[in-house]
C-alpha positions as CSV (number, residue, x, y, z in Angstrom):
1,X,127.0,146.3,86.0
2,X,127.3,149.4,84.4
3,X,124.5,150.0,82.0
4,X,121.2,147.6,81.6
5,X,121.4,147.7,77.9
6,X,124.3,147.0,75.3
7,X,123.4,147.1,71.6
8,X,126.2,146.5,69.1
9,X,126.4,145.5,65.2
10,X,127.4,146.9,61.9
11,X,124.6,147.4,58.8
12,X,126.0,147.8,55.7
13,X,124.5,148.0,52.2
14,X,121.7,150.9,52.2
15,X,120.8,152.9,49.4
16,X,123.4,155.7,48.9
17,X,120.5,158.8,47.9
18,X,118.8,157.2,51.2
19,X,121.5,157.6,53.4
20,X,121.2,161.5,54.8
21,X,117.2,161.0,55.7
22,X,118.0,157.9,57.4
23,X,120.4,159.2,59.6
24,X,118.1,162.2,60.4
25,X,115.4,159.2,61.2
26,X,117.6,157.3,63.6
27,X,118.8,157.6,67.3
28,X,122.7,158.8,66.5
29,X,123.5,157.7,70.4
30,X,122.9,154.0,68.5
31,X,123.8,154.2,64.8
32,X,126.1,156.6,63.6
33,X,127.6,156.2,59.5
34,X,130.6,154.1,58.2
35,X,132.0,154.4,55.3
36,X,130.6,152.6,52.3
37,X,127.3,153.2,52.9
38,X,127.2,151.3,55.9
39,X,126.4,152.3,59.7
40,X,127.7,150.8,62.8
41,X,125.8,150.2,66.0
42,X,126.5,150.8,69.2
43,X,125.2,151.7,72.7
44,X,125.3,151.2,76.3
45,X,122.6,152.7,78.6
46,X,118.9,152.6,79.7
47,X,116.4,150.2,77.9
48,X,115.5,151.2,74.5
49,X,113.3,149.8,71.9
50,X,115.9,149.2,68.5
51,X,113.3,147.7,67.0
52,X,111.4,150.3,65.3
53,X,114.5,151.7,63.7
54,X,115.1,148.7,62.2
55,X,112.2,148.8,60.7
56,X,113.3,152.1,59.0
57,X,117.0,150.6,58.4
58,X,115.9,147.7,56.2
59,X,113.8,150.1,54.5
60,X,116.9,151.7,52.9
61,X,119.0,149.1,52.3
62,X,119.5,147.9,48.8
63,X,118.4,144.5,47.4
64,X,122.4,142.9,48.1
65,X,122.3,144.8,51.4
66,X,122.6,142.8,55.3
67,X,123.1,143.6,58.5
68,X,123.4,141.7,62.5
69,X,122.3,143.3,65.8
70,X,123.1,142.5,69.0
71,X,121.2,143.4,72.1
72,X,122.3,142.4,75.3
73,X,119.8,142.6,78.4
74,X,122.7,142.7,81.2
75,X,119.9,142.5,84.1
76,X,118.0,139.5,83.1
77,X,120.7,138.3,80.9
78,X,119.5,137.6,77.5
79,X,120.7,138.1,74.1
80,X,118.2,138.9,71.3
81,X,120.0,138.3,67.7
82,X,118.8,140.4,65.4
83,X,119.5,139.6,61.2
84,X,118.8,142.2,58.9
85,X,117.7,142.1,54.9
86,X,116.2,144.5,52.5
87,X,113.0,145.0,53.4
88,X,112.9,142.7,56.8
89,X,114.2,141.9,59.9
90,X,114.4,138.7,62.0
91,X,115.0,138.5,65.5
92,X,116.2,135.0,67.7
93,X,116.5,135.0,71.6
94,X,120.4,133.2,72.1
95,X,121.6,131.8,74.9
96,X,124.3,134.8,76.0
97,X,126.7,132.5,77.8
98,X,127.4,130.7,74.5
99,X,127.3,133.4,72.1
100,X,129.7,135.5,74.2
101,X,131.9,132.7,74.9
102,X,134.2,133.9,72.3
103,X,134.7,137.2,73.8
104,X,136.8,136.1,77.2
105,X,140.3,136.5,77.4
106,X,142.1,134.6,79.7
């Protein structure tokens, strides 16, 4: 195991005048922009709270706007989903062996 921590996900939907102060808000090891007013997610490293940036993400996003989150606890192996809307986030602990199931190649 490589890193403790993988986060992964795309956002997309938030407020175009919003866009440049969010950025400047947020950790840009873990979102960086996409086009389309969107940002994707991604990082591998040392634990890390995401949640609070969420917070600030759903914030800016625009009444039509979504996002999902991944974060994947490789030491005590658990998955917490995270499901973004305008103006909230919900989070749901998934079973990791399931959800990643999809990901093996064989």
């Amino acid at each position: 195991m490589k890193f403790p921590l993988r986060i992964f996900g795309h956002i997309q939907g938030i407020i175009p005048n919003r866009l440049p102060q969010l950025l400047h808000q947020l950790n840009p090891e873990v979102f960086t922009p996409h086009k389309n007013n969107a940002l994707d997610v991604e990082y591998e490293g040392r634990y890390l709270d995401v949640e609070p940036e969420l917070d600030i993400v759903v914030e800016a996003l625009a009444p039509d706007g979504e996002g999902h989150v991944d974060a994947i606890d490789h030491e005590n192996w658990t998955l917490r989903r995270y499901t973004l809307q305008s103006g909230s986030w919900t989070c749901r602990e998934v079973d990791p062996d399931g959800a990643l199931e999809r990901y093996h190649h064989e």
